[in-house]
One Martini backbone bead per residue (centre of mass of N, CA, C, O) as a GRO file, in nm:
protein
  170
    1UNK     BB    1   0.101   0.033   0.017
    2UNK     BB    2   0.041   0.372  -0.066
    3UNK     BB    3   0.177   0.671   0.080
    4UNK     BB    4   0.098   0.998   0.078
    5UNK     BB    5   0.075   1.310   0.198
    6UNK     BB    6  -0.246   1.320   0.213
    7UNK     BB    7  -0.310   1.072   0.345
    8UNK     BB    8  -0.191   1.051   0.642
    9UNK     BB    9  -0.426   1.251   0.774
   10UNK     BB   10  -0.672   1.061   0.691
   11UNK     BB   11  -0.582   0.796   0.837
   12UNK     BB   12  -0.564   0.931   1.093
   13UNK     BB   13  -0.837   1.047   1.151
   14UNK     BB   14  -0.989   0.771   1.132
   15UNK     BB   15  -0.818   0.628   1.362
   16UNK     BB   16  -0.962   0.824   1.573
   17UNK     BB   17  -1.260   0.772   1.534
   18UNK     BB   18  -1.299   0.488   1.573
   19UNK     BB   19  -1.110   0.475   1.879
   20UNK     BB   20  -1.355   0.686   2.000
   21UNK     BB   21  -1.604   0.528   1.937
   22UNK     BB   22  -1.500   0.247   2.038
   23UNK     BB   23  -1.507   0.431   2.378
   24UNK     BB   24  -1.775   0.533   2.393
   25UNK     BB   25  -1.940   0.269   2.354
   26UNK     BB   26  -1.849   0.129   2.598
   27UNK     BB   27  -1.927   0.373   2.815
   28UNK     BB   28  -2.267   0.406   2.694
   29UNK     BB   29  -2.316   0.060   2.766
   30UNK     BB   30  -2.454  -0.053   3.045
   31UNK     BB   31  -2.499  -0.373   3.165
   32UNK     BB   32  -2.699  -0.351   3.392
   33UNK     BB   33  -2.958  -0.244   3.189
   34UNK     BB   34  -3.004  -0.424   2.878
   35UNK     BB   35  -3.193  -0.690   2.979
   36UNK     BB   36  -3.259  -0.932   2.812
   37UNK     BB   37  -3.122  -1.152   2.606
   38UNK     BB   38  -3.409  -1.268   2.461
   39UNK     BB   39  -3.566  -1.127   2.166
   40UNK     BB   40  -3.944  -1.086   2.053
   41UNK     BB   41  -4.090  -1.022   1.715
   42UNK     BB   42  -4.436  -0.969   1.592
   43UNK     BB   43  -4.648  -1.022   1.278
   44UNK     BB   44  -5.005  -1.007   1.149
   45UNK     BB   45  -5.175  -0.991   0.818
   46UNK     BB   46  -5.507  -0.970   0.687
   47UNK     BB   47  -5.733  -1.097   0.407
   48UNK     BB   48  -6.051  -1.208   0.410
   49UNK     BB   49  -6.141  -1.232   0.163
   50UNK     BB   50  -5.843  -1.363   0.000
   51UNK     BB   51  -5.659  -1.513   0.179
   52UNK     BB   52  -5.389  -1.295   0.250
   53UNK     BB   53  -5.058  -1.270   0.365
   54UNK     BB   54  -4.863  -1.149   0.619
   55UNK     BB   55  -4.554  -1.175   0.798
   56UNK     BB   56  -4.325  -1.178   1.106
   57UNK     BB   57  -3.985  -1.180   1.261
   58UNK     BB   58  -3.798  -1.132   1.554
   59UNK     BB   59  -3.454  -1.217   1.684
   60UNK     BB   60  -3.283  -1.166   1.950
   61UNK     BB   61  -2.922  -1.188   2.089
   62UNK     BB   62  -2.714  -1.085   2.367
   63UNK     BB   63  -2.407  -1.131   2.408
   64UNK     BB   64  -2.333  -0.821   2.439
   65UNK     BB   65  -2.356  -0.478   2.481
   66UNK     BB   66  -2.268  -0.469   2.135
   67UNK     BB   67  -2.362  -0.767   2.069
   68UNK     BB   68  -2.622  -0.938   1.806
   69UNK     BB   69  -2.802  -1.134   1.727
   70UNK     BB   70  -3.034  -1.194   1.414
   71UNK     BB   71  -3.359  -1.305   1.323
   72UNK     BB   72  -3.523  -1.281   1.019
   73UNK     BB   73  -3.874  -1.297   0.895
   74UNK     BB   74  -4.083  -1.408   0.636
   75UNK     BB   75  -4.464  -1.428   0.489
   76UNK     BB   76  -4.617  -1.411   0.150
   77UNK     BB   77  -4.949  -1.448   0.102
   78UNK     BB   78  -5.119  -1.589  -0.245
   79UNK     BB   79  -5.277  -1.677  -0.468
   80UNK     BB   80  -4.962  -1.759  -0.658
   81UNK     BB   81  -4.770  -1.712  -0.389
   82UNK     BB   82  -4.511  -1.797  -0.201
   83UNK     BB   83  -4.343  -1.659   0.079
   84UNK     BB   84  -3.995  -1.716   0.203
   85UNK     BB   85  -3.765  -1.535   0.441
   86UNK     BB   86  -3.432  -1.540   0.587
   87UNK     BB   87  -3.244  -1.412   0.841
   88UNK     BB   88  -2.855  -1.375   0.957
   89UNK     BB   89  -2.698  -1.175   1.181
   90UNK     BB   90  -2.441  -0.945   1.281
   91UNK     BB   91  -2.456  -0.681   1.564
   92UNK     BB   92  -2.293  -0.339   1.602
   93UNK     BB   93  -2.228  -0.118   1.829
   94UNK     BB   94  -2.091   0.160   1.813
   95UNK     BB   95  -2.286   0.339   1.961
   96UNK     BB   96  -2.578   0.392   2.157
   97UNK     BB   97  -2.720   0.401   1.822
   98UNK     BB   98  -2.512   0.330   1.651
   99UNK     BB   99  -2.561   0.039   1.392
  100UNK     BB  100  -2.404  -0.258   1.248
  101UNK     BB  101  -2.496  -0.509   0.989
  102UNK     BB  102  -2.443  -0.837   0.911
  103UNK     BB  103  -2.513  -1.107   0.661
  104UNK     BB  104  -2.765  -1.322   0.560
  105UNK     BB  105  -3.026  -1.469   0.291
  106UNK     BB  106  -3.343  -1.569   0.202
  107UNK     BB  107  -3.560  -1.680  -0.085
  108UNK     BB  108  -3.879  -1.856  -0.115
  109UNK     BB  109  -4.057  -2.001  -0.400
  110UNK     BB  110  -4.422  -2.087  -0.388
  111UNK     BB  111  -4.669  -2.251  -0.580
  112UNK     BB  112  -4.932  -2.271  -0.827
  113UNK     BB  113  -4.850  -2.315  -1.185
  114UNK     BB  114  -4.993  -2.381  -1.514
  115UNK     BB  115  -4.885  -2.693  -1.528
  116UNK     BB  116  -4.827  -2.751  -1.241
  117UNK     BB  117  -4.658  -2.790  -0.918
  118UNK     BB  118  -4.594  -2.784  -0.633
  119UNK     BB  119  -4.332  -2.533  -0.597
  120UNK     BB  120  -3.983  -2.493  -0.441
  121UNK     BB  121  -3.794  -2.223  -0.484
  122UNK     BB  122  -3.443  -2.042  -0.425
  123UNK     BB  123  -3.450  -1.718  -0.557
  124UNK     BB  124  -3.296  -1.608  -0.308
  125UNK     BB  125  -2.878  -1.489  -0.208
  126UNK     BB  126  -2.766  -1.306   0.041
  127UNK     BB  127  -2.601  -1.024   0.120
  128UNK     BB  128  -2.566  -0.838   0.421
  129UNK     BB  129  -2.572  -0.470   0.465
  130UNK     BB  130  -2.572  -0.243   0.751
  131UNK     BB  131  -2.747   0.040   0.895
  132UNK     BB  132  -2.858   0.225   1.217
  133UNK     BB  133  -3.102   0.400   1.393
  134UNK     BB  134  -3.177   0.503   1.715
  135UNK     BB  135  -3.404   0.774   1.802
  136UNK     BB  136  -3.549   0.564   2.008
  137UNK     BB  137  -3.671   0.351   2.120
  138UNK     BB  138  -3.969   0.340   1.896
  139UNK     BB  139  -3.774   0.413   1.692
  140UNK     BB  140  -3.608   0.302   1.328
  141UNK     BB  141  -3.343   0.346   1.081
  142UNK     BB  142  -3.249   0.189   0.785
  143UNK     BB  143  -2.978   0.062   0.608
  144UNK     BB  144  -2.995  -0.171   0.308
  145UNK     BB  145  -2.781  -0.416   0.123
  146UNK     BB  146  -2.808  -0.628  -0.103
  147UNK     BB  147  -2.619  -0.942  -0.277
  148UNK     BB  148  -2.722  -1.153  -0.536
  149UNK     BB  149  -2.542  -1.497  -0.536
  150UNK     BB  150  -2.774  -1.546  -0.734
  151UNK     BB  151  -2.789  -1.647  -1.107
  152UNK     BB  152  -3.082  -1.513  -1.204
  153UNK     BB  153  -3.101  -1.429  -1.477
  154UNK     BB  154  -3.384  -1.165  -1.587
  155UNK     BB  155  -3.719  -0.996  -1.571
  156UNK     BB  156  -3.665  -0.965  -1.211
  157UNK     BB  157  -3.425  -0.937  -1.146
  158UNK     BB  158  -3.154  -0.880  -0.905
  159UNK     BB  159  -2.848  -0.808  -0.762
  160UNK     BB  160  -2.915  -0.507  -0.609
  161UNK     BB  161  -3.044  -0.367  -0.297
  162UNK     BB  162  -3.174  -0.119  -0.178
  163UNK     BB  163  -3.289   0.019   0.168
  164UNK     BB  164  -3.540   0.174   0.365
  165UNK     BB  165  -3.607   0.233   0.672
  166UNK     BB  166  -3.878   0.182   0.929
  167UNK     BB  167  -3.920   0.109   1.284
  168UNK     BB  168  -4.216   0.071   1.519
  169UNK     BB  169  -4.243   0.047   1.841
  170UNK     BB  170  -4.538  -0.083   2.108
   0.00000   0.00000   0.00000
């Protein structure tokens, strides 16, 4: 790796606030606060008529005070197709509010075709990565990417999704 002149101040300036964050997150976050180890929250949405639902559920397990677990999953159905996703993380409070996460996504899709069977394809492949920032207790806002790394180049296909979110907790 070649550092000119300019590169220099700039190299240090990040490793100084990197260094200031991670000293900040650890004094910002005590242990004794922060609540169960593993929680859990989900929703159910119906159409009556149709009977077609979306559902949802998130569970989260806290390794240490900055560190948690968290699997996310989703299921969407209707007429002609079943969908199921579900996501595994790895979320890192940087701050005590701003935090990132890695992790993989999956989802699955079935339902019956015109002159096929019932049948269950894994559609999307995902490498995932993000940040949030929790607003207050109540609201969070994530800024998220997905990496499709199933190559089903076609006419709905996606490679890269970029997504934003709120999310609002009662």
């Amino acid at each position: 790796m070649h550092f000119n002149t300019t590169t220099y101040p700039i190299f240090i300036v990040i490793s100084v606030v990197m260094l200031h964050t991670h000293m900040h997150a650890q004094q910002e976050r005590p242990t004794d606060s922060l609540g169960p180890r593993v929680t859990t929250s989900g929703a159910k949405y119906t159409d009556d008529s149709s009977h077609d639902f979306n559902a949802n559920f998130e569970v989260n397990y806290r390794v240490n005070s900055n560190l948690f677990f968290q699997i996310r999953g989703y299921r969407d159905k209707n007429a002609s197709q079943d969908l199921f996703g579900g996501s595994f993380f790895a979320k890192k409070y940087v701050t005590k509010r701003f935090y990132m996460y890695s992790g993989l996504s999956a989802e699955f899709m079935g339902g019956v075709f015109p002159d096929e069977s019932i049948s269950v394809k894994l559609s999307q492949f995902n490498m995932a990565n993000g940040m949030g920032y929790d607003l207050n207790k109540n609201f969070t806002i994530e800024v998220e990417n997905l990496i499709n790394v199933k190559q089903n180049f076609g006419g709905f296909s996606n490679q890269n999704d970029f997504s934003v979110r709120g999310k609002f907790k009662f």
